[in-house]
C-alpha positions in Angstrom: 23.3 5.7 6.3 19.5 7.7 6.3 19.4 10.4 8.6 16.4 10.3 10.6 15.7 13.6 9.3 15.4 12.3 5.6 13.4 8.7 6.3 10.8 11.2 7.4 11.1 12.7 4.0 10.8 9.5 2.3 7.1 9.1 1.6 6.5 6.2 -0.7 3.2 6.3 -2.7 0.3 4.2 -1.3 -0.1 0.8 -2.8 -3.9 2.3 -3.8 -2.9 4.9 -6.0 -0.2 3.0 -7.9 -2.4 0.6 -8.6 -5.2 3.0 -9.8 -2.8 4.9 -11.9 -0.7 2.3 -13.3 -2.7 -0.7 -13.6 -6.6 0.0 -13.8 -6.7 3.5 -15.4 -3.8 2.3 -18.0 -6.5 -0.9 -18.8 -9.6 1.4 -19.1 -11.3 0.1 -16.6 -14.2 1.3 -14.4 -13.7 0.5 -10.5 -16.9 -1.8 -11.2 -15.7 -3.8 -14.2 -11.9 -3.6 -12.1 -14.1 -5.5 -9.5 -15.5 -8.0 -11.2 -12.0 -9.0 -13.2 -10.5 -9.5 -9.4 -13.6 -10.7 -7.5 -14.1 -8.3 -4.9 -16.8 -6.1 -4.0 -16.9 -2.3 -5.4 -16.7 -1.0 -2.2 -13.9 -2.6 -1.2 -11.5 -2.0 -4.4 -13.0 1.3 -4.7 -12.1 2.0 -0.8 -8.6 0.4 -1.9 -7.9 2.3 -4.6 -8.8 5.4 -3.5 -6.0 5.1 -0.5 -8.6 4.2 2.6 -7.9 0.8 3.0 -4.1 -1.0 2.9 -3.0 -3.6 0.5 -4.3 -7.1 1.9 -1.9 -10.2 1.0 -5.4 -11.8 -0.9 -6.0 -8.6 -2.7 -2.1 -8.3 -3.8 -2.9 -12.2 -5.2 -5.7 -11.2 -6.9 -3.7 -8.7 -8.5 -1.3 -10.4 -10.0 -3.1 -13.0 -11.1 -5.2 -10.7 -12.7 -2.8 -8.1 -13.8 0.8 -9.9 -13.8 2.0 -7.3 -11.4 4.2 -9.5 -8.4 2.5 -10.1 -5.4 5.7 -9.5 -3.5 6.4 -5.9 -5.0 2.5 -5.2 -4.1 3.3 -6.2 -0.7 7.1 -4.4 -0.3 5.5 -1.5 -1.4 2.6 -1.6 1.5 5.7 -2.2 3.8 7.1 0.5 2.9 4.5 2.8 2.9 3.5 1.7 7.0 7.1 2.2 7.5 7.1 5.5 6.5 3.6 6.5 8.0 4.9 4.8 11.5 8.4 7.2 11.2 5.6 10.1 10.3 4.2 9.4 14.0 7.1 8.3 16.0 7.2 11.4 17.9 3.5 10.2 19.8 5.1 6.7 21.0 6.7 7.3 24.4 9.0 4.4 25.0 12.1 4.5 26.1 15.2 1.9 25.2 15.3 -1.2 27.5 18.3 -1.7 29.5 20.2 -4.9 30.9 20.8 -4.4 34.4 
C-alpha cells in the first residue's frame, strides 16, 4: 500500500499536455487546423492544450473519434490528475472523520 507520503509524489501529467505532445504535435498540426479536425473553438483547445482548462467528457469524444485515442484512458487520466492535485491540497481541507455515536 502507497504511503501518503509518496501519492503526493505521484504527479500524473495533465491530460493537455499529453495530448499536445503525443497526439497533435506527432500529426503536425497547428492548434487552429487541431480545432477545426475536432470542432471546437481555438480558444478553447488552445486553453486545453496548454494545461488551463481540464479534459471535458465531449472533448475526450471528440478525441477519439478524431484521433483513435480511447475516450476512457482520456478520461482515467483527468481522474488521475484531480486526484493527485486534490492530495497536493489536502492539508487546506479541515474536516475531521465522522463518528457513530
Amino acid at each position: 500500500m502507497e504511503t501518503l507520503q509518496e501519492l503526493r509524489l505521484v504527479k500524473p501529467p495533465h491530460v493537455g499536455g499529453f495530448v499536445k505532445m503525443e497526439i497533435i504535435e506527432p500529426a503536425g498540426l497547428k492548434v487552429v487546423e487541431a480545432a477545426r479536425i475536432l470542432g471546437v473553438s481555438r480558444q478553447a483547445l488552445s486553453t486545453f492544450l496548454n494545461e488551463r482548462s481540464d479534459l471535458s467528457a465531449d472533448m475526450a469524444l471528440r478525441i477519439e473519434k478524431a484521433f483513435g485515442v480511447r475516450m476512457e484512458t482520456l478520461m482515467k487520466m483527468q481522474a488521475s490528475y484531480d486526484i493527485a492535485q486534490a492530495r497536493l491540497r489536502e492539508d487546506e481541507i479541515d474536516v475531521q472523520r465522522y463518528e457513530t455515536a
